[in-house]
N, C-alpha and C positions, 0 to 999 in steps of 0.2 A: 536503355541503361537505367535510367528512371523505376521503371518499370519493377526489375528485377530490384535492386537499392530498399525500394518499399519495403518487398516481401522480406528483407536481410534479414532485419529482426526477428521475426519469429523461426524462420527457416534455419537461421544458421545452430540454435541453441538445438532444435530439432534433429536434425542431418546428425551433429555432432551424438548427439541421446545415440541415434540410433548404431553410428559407429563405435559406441564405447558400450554396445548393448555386444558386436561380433566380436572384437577385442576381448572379451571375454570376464566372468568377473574375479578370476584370480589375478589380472594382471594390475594389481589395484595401481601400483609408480606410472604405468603409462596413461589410466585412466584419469590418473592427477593431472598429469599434464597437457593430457588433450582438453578436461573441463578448463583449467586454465588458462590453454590458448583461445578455447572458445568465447570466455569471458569477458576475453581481452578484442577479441573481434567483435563483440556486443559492445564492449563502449566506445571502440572507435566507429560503429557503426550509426549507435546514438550523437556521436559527436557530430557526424555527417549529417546526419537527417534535421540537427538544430539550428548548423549552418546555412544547409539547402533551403528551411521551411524560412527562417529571418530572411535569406534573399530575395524569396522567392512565392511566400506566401504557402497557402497551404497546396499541398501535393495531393494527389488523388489517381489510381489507375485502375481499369477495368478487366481480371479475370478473364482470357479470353477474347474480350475487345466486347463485350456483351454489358452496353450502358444501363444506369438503372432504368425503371425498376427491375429489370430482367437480371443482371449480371451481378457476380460476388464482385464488392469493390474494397479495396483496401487505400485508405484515408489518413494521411499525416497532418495533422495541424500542428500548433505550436506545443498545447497540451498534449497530445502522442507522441510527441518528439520527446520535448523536456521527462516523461514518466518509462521514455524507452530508457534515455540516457541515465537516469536515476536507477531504476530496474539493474539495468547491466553494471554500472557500480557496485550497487548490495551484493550482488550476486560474486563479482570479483571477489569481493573483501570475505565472503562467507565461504566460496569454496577454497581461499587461501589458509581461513581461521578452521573449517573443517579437515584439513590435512592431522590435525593435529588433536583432536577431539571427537569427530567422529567415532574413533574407532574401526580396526581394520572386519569386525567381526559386519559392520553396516556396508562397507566401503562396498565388499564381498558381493553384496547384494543388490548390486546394480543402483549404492547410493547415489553418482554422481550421473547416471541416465536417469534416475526419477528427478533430480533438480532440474536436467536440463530439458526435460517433457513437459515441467511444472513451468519452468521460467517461457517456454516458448510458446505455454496458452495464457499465460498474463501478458506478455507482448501483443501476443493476437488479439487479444480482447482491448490493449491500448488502440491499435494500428483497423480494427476493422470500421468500415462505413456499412456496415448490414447488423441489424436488427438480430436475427437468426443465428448470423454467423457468430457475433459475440457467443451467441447461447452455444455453440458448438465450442469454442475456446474456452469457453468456460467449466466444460466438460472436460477438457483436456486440460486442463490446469487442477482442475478438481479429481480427475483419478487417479495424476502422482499423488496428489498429495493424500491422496489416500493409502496409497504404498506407504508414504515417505512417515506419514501420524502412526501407521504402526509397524515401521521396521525395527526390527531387535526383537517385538514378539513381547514387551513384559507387561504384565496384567494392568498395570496402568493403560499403557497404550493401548491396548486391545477393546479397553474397558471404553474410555474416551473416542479412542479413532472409531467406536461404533455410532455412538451419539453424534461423533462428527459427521459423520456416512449416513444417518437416517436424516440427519438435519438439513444437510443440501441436495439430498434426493427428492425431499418433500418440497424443498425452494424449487428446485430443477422443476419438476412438474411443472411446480404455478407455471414460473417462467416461459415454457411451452404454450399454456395456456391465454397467459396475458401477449403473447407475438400473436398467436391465434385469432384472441378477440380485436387489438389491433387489426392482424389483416382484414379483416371482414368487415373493418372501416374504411381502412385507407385502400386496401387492395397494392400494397408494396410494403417490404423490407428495410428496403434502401432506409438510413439515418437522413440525407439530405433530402429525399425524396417522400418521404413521410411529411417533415418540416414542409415544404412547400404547400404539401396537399392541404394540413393542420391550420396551414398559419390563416387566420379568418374564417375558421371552419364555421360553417352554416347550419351543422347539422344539431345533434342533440347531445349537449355539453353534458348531461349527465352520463352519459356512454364514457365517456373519453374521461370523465371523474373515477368511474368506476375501473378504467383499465390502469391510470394515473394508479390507485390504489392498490392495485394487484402487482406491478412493476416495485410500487415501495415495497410491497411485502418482501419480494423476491430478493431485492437487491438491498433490504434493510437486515436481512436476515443472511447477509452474505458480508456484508459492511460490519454486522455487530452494534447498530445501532435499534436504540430502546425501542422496544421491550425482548427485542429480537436476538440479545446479545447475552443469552442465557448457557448458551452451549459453550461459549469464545474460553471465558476460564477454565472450565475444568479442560479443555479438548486443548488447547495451547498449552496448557503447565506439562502435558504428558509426552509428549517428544524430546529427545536430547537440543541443544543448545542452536547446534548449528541449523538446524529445523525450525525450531520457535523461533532463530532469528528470519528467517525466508518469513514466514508466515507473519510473525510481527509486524517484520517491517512492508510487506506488499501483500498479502491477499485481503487485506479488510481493504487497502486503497482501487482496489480492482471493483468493489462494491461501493463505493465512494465515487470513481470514476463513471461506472455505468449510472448512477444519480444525476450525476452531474450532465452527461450527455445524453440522458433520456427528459430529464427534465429541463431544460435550456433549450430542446431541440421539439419535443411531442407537443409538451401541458405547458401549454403558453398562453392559451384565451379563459383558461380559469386559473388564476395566479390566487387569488381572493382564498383559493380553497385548498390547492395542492401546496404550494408552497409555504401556507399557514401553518399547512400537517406537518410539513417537510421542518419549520423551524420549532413546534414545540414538539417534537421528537427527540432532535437533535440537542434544545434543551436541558431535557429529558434525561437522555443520552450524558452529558455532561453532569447533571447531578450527581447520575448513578454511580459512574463511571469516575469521582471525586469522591463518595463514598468507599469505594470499594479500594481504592490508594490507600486513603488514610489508614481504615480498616486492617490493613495486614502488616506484619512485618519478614514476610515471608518473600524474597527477593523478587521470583520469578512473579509471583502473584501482584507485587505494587507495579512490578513495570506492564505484565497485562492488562492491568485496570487504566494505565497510563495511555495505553493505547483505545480504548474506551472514550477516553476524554477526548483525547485528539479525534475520533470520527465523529463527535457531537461536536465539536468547534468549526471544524474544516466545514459540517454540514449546515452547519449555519451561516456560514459563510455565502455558501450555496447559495442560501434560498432567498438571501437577497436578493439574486438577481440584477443586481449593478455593477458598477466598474470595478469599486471601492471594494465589494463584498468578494468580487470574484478572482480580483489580485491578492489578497487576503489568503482566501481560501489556498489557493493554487499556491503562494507563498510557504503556507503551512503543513501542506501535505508532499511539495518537498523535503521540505525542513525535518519533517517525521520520518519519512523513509529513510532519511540518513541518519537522525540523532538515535530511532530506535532500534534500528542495526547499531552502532557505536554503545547504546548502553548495555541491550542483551549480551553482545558478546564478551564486555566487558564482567556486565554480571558472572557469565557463565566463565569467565577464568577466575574470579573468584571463588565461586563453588568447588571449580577443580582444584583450585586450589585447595580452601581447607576444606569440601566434604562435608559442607553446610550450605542448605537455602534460606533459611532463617538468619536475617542479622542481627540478631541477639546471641546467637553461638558463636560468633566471630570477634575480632579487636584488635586494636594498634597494629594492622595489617602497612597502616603508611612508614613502618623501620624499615620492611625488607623491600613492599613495592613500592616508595615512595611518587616516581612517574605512573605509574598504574591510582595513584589516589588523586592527584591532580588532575590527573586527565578525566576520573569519573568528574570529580568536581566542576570541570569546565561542561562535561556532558550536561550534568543536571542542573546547572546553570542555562545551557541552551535550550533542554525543552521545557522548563518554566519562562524561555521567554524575555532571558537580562539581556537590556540590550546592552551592547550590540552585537549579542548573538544571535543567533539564525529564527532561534524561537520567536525572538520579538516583532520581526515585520511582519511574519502574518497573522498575528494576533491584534497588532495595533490597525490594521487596516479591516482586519474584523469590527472590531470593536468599534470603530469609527462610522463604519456602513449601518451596524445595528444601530448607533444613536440616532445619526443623520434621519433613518428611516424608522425612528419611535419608539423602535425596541428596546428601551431602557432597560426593564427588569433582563432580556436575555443579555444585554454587554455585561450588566453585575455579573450574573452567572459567568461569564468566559473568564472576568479579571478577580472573580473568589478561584475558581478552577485554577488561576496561574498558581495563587497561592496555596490550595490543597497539592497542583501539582509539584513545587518544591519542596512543601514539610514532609510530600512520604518519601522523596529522592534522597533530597538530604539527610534526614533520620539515616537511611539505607549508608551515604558516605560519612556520619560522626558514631553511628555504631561499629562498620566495619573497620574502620581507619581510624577514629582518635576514642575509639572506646575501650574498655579494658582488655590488655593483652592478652589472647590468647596464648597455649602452648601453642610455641613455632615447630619444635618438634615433631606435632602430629600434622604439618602440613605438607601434601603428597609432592616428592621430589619431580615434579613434571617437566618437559619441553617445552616452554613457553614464549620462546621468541616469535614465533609465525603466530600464535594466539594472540599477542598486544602489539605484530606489527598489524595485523589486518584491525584488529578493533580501534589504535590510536592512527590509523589512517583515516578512519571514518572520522575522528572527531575531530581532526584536522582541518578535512574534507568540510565538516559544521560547521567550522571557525571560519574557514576562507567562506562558504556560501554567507554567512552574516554580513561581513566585511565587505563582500562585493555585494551585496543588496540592491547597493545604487548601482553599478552597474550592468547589473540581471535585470532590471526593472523595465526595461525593453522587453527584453523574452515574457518577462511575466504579463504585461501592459498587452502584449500579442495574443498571447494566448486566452486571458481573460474574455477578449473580444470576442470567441466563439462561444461564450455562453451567454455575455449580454447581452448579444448581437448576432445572433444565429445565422442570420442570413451569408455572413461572411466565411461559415463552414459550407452552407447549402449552396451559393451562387458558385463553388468550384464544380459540381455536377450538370449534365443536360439532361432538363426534368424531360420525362416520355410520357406523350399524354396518350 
């Protein structure tokens, strides 16, 4: 029972893809409602697996009954649990906001199988214990959304979703490459089973530096962090709404994730050098990604750059490597996948609204949405961090690990980052809402009830994860542990010598 449970997550979003692939795609009302029901069986599924993994510690089954290093295994800890359960949220709240913005001309076109093929290689990539097999789910999350960056067909999209398609094909290779050069050290796949063989390794630490290096490339250039986050803008501004918010809010954390558990788990005997890279990247990452906020005032473009920041803070968090850094971290990148789904979608009713990305074309929009300007307001309160919203706990225990451990000048950077990232939020809520009124006139008469119930459920959803902070702080405390402490991911396995 166990067993099957594991695979739910990825399996169920999958199965469903494929049954709304025969259902056909003019039936788009039943297609709705089957992604919906499946949505809803993704988070009661994540609900399960966070229960199970608290009781019961981390889960683990063998493919066949075939142990490492031989066998695919798929691996729940606290972290693949809590980013299942977050995952199948977004997801809920985007294919309810997509009823209604999408467009029937996308829907047509097998939109809600390319989300549910996309969501169930990000789960896979949460849920797997193989090396390899991430890189397979990776694939499969990477070629909906290759559909999904350019469905509709307009020269934007086509233009972008190319640059996005050359950019992870040329990652995808390394990636191949770097399991490769791995293998032919450790001679195994397995995540747990790597970890064992690494941990004390005897052999020539410049090898394992060198592969350490080729794995950042792969997965910094998939994460969007510096210098490697060159494509993230232009290729996220070109999709409609409900797209950019999937993508916003989970594919950069899917390359933040494999970070995460490649490095806590492989590059552990040279910390001095990988983890050194790993924090003035992320730095890095955070300046740029604070520059590129301010810079605009063009809706879609300040909240991409927003997401920018957020992978340079989360990944510094990382490379601590401590308690402090790694509850932090895992804090924060919660807290993003849900504030950045709540603010995209919120942007994007905006826009449909009045048919501006720019907000400086917009004003005193808080007469007619007054709940719709609040609610942005408590958004962009949460991902700058006030507490005690959601933003603030995992910044503050960021910040805390980086002093503790020396790093002076990079906490400056995270706690100016709070600051660049409220002036370009706010800006965006006192030019649209208390800035000169537009003609209400020319604002498009839309359906908007299922567009601000899915978006102000998320930021609800924000409100309560702040609030409860202190009591998540278990789950978070849990999870943390398998990266500062690796061995409590690896000892659920039987190493095969």
């Amino acid at each position: 029972m166990i067993d099957i449970l594991l695979t739910l997550g990825f399996v169920i979003p999958f199965f469903f893809g494929v049954v709304m692939l025969f259902v056909g795609r003019k039936k788009i009302f039943a297609q709705r409602i089957i992604a919906a029901l499946t949505s809803v069986l993704m988070v009661l599924t994540g609900l399960i697996l966070v229960y199970m993994v608290y009781h019961n510690g981390v889960l683990a089954t063998s493919i066949g009954n075939w142990e490492a290093p031989y066998g695919i295994n798929v691996v729940i800890d606290m972290i693949s649990a809590l980013l299942i359960l977050t995952t199948s949220l977004v997801t809920l709240a985007v294919v309810i906001y997509s009823f209604q913005t999408i467009g029937k001309d996308r829907e047509r076109y097998y939109y809600y199988p390319m989300v549910m093929f996309m969501i169930s290689g990000v789960i896979g990539a949460f849920s797997t214990g193989d090396i390899f097999n991430m890189f397979v789910f990776f694939e499969v999350f990477l070629l909906a959304s290759y559909v999904l960056i350019t469905l509709g067909g307009t020269k934007i999209q086509v233009q972008e979703g190319f640059k996005y398609l050359l950019i992870n094909v040329i990652a995808s290779n390394f990636f191949v490459l770097a399991v490769a050069y791995l293998y032919s050290v450790v001679g195994s796949l397995n995540f747990a089973d790597i970890h064992n063989k690494l941990s004390g390794y005897e052999g020539n630490l410049a090898v394992i530096s060198i592969i350490s290096v080729v794995f950042l490339l792969v997965f910094a250039a998939k994460a969007g962090l510096f210098p490697f986050y060159f494509w993230l803008p232009g290729s996220y501004y070109a999709p409609p709404m409900p797209i950019l918010t999937l993508f916003g809010a989970l594919l950069t954390k899917v390359g933040i994730y494999a970070i995460a558990r490649t490095y806590s788990l492989f590059f552990i005997d040279n910390i001095a050098f990988t983890h050194q890279m790993l924090m003035m990247l992320a730095a890095a990452t955070v300046i740029m990604g604070s520059i590129g906020a301010i810079a605009y005032t063009d809706m879609k473009k300040v909240l991409i750059y927003n997401i920018i920041i957020a992978v340079g803070v989360i990944v510094l968090g990382l490379s601590m490597m401590d308690q402090t850094g790694s509850i932090g971290a895992l804090y924060y990148l919660v807290h993003d996948m849900i504030i950045k789904a709540a603010l995209f979608m919120l942007i994007g009713f905006i826009i449909y609204r009045t048919g501006h990305t720019r907000a400086e074309n917009t004003g005193g929009l808080i007469k007619v949405h007054p709940w719709t300007g609040w609610m942005f307001l408590i958004a962009t309160l949460a991902l700058a961090g006030v507490p005690p919203l959601s933003g603030f706990y995992g910044k503050f225990y960021i910040v805390q690990s980086l002093i503790l451990n020396g790093h002076i000048i990079s906490a400056i950077i995270v706690l100016v980052s709070s600051l660049a990232v409220l002036y370009s939020v706010i800006r965006i809520f006192i030019m649209v809402f208390w800035g000169e009124e537009m003609d209400f006139t020319k604002l498009k008469p839309i359906k908007y009830d299922k567009i601000l119930f899915a978006s102000f459920a998320m930021v609800i959803l924000a409100v309560v994860f702040g609030l409860c902070a202190d009591t998540l702080y278990p789950l978070f405390e849990m999870a943390a542990q398998s990266l500062y402490d690796p061995s409590t991911y690896s000892s659920i396995l039987v190493e095969v010598d």
